[in-house]
C-alpha positions as MATLAB code, in Angstrom:
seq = 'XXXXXXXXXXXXXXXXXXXXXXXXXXXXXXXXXXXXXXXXXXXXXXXXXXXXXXXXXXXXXXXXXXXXXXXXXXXXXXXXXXXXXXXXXXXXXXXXXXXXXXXXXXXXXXXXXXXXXXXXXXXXXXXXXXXXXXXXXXXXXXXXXXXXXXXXXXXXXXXXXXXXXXXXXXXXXXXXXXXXXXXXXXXXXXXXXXXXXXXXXXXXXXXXXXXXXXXXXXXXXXXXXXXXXXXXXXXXXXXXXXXXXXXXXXXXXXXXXXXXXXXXXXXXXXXXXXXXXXXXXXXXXXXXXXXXXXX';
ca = [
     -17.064   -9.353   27.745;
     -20.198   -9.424   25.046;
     -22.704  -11.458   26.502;
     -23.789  -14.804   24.894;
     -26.834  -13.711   22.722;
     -24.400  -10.543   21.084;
     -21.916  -13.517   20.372;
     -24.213  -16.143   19.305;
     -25.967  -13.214   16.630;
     -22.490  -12.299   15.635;
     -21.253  -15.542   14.834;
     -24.296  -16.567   12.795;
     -24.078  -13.054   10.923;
     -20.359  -14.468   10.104;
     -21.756  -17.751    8.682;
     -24.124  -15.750    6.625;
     -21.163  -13.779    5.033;
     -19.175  -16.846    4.441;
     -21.881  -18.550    2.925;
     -21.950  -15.332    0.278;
     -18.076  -15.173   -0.080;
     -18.351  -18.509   -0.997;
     -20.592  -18.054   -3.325;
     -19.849  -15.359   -5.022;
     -15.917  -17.426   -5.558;
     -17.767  -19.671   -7.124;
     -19.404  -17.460   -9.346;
     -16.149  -15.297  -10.514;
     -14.508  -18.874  -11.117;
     -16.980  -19.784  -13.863;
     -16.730  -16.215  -15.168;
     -13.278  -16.675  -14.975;
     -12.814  -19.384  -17.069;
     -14.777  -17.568  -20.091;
     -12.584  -14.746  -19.759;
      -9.695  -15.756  -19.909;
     -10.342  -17.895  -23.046;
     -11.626  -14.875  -24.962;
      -8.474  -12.809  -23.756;
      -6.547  -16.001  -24.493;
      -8.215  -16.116  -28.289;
      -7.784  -12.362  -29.141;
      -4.007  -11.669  -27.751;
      -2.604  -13.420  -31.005;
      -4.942  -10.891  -33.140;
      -3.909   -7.608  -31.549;
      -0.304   -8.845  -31.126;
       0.136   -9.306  -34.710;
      -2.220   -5.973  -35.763;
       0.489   -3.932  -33.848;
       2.996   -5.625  -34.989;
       2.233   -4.887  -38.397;
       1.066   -1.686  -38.226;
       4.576   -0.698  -36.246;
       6.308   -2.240  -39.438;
       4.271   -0.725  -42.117;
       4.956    2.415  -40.097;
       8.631    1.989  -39.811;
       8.758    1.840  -44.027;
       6.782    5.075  -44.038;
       8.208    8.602  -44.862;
       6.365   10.661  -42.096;
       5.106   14.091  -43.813;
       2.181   16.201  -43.925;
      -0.099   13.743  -46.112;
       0.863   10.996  -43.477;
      -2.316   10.233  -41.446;
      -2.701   11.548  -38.377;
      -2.762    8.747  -35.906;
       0.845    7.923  -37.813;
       2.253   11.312  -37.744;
       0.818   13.186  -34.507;
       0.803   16.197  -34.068;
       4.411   16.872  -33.647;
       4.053   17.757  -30.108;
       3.490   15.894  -26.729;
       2.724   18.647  -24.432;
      -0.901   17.465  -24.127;
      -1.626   14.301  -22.579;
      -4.717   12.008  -22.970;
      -4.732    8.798  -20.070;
      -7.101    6.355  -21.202;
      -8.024    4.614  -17.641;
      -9.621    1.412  -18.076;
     -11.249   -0.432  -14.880;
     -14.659   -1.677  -13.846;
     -17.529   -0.778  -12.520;
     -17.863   -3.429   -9.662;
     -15.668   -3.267   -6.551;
     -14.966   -6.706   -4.220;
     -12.098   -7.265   -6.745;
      -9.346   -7.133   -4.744;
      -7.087   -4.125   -5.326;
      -7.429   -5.054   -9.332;
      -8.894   -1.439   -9.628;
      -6.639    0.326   -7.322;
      -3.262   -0.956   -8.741;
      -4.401    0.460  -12.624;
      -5.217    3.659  -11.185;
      -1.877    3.744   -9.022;
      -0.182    3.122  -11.804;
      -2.137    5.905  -14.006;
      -1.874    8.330  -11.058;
       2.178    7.927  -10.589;
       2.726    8.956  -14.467;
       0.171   11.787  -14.251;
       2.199   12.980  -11.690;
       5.281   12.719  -13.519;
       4.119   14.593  -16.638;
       2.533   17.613  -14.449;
       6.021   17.539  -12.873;
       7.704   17.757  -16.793;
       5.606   20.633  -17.612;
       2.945   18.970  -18.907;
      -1.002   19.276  -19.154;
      -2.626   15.788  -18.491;
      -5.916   15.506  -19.381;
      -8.096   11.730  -18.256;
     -10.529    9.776  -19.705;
     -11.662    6.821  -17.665;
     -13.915    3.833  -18.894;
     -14.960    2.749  -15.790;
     -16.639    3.571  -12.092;
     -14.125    2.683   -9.628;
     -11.127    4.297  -12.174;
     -12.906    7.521  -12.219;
     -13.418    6.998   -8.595;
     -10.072    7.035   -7.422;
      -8.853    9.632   -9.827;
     -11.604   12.082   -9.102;
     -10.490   12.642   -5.874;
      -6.572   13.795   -6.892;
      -7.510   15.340  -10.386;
     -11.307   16.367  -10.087;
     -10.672   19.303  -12.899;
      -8.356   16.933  -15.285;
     -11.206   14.381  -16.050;
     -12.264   15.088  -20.170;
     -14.648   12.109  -20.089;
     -16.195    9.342  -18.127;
     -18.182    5.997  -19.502;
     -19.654    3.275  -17.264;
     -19.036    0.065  -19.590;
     -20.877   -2.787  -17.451;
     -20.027   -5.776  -17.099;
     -16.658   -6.154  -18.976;
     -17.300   -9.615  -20.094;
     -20.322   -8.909  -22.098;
     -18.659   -5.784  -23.789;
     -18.189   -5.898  -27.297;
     -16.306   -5.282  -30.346;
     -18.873   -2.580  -31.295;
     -18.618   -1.052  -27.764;
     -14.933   -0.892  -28.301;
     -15.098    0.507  -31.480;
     -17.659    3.066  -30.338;
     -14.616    4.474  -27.735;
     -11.977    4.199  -30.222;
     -13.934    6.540  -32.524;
     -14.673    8.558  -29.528;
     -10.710    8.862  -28.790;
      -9.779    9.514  -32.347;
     -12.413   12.359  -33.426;
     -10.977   13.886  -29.929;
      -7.813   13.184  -31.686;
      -8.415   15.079  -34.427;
     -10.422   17.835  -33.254;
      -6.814   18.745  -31.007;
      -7.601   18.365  -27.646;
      -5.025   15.948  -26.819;
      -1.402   14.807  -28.220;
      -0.585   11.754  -26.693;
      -2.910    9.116  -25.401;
      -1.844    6.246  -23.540;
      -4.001    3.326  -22.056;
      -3.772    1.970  -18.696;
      -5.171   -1.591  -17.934;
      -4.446   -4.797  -16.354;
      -2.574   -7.279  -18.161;
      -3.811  -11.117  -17.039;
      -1.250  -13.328  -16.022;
      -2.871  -16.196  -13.806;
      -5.098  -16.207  -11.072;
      -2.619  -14.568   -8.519;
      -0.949  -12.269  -10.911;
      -2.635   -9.286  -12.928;
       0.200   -6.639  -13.861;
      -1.278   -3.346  -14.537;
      -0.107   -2.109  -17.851;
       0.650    1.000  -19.746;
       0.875    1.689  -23.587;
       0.576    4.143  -26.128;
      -2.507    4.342  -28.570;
      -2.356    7.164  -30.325;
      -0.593    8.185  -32.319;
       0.620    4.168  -33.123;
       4.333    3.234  -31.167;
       7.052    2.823  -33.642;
       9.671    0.730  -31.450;
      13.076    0.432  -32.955;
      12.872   -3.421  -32.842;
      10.548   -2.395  -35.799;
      12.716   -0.626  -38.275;
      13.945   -3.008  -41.096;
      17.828   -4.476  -40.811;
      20.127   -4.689  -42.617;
      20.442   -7.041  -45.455;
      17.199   -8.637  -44.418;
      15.648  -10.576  -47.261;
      12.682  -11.547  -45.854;
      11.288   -7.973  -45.337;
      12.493   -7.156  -49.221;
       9.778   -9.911  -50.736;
       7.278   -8.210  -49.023;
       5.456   -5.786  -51.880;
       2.269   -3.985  -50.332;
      -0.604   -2.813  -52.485;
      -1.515   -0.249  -53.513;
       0.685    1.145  -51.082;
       2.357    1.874  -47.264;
       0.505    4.940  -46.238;
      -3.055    3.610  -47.968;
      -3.229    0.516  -45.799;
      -1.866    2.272  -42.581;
      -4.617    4.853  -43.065;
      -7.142    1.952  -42.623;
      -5.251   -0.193  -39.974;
      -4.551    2.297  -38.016;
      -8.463    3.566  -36.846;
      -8.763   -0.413  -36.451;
      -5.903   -0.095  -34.441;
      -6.956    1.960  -31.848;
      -9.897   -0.300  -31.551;
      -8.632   -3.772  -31.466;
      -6.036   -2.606  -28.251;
      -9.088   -1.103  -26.513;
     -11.085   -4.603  -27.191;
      -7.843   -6.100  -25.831;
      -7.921   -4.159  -22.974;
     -11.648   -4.768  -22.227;
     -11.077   -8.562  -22.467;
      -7.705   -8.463  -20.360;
      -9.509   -6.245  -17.667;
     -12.414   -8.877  -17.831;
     -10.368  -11.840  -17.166;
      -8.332  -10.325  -14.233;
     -11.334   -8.350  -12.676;
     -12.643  -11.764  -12.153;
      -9.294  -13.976  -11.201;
      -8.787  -10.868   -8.363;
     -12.445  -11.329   -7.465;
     -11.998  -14.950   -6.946;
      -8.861  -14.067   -4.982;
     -10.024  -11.769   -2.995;
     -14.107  -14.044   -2.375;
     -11.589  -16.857   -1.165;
      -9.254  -14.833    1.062;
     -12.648  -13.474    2.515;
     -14.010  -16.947    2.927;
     -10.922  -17.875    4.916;
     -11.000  -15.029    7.468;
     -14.576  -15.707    8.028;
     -13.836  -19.459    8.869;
     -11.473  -18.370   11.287;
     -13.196  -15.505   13.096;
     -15.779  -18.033   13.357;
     -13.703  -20.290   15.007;
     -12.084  -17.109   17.188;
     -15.871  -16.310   18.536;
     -16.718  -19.775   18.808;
     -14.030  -20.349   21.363;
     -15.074  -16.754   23.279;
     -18.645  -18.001   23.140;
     -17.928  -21.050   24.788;
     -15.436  -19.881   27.698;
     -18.267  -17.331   28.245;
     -20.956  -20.278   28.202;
     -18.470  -22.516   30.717;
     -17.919  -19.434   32.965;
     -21.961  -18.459   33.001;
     -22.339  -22.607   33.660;
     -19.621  -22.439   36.514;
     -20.882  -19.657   37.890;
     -24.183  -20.826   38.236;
     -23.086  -24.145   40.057;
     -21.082  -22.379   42.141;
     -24.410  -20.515   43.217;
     -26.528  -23.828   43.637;
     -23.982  -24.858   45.817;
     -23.513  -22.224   47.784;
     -27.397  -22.100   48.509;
     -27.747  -25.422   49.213;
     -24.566  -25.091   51.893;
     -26.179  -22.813   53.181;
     -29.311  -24.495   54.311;
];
């Protein structure tokens, strides 16, 4: 059995790391609230941005004079994964489930045939991914603290990601990140960026009026060829501010789950300290006795 000092130093080492769990939940709680109003405020924005570029894209003729990020480049045989994480840990496993989630379909297109290639924005991301695909990592960038990132910062990647693009060292790219949902619930998510998702839910019906009073100018493919670069950007910025808001809801998660086992291993040594401090007491009365019996 540890002897009183060992469990009296333990248990006030315990208090000491409650006292910063409990901070630090406090801290990712204010944080929190920021974030997830600025990922509140920009879904709306990107929402409709993809929405309209997937429409202006379904009216579009694909050729050769198409633009690029429209088009592709007919193949998919090269893959790009954009892995977007953090680069502070004591979040939970908010990093780990986005690069599960990236890991699972890298496996799955090695086991099609294909090359997968991965560029990580992000410590922990790269991380984790180092250690199963140390020769497939293209590109690595530490983005600090993801609430103070910027559109510029985001803009700066997706030009990064499109002159790659275009210089033909990838086919495909596809962003992983966490979606926020609420305090408890951050989905990691996948998507394509480049070249831009037409979904079917996109293509014009049949008979539709609404979609024939719609006249673009000067035309489909001029507009696409600036939305789309914009695009790319304002799904990364997404991304940024979605990762921000749930890096901090699974930090305050994880701060107050922390908090809680402290409080109750303190309570756990607490009792062991004092059954250790009644036996040491009994034992010594026993011995005072005894010695006084004896004279």
């Amino acid at each position: 059995m540890a002897s009183l000092k060992a469990l009296k130093v333990r248990i006030g080492s315990v208090k000491s790391t409650q006292k910063i769990t409990k901070a630090m939940k406090m801290v990712a709680a204010a944080k929190l609230r920021r974030a997830q109003e600025a990922a509140e405020a920009g879904r709306p924005y990107a929402q409709r941005l993809e929405s309209v570029v997937a429409s202006l894209a379904s009216k579009v003729t694909v050729s050769e004079s198409s633009p690029k990020l429209l088009a592709g480049t007919g193949k998919d045989q090269v893959q790009l994964l954009v892995v977007a994480t953090s680069d502070k840990g004591l979040a939970g496993a908010f990093n780990s489930n986005i690069a599960r989630l990236a890991r699972r379909r890298a496996q799955e297109l090695e086991a099609e045939g294909k090359t997968v290639k991965i560029y990580t924005i992000g410590r922990k991301g790269r991380a984790v991914l180092n250690r199963l695909f140390p020769k497939n990592i293209v590109h690595s960038i530490e983005p600090g603290d993801l609430g103070k990132l910027t559109f510029a910062d985001a803009r700066g990647y997706a030009d990064d990601l499109i002159a790659r693009f275009e210089a033909g060292e990838f086919d495909v790219a596809t962003l992983f990140y966490s979606n926020f949902k609420s305090v408890l619930t951050q989905e990691p998510t996948e998507q394509q960026l480049i070249p831009v998702a037409v979904p079917a839910a996109a293509a014009p019906a049949v008979g539709a009026t609404a979609d024939a009073a719609v006249t673009y100018e000067p035309d489909e493919e001029s507009i696409l060829a600036d939305l789309l670069p914009r695009n790319v950007a304002v799904q990364l910025y997404r991304a940024m501010r979605e990762n921000a808001a749930s890096e901090q809801g699974s930090k305050m998660t994880a701060m107050d789950n922390a908090t809680r086992n402290a409080g109750d291993l303190i309570k756990r040594l607490s009792i062991q300290y004092n059954r250790a401090r009644q036996a040491a007491i009994t034992t010594e009365l026993v011995e005072i006795i005894s010695g006084a019996e004896a004279l």
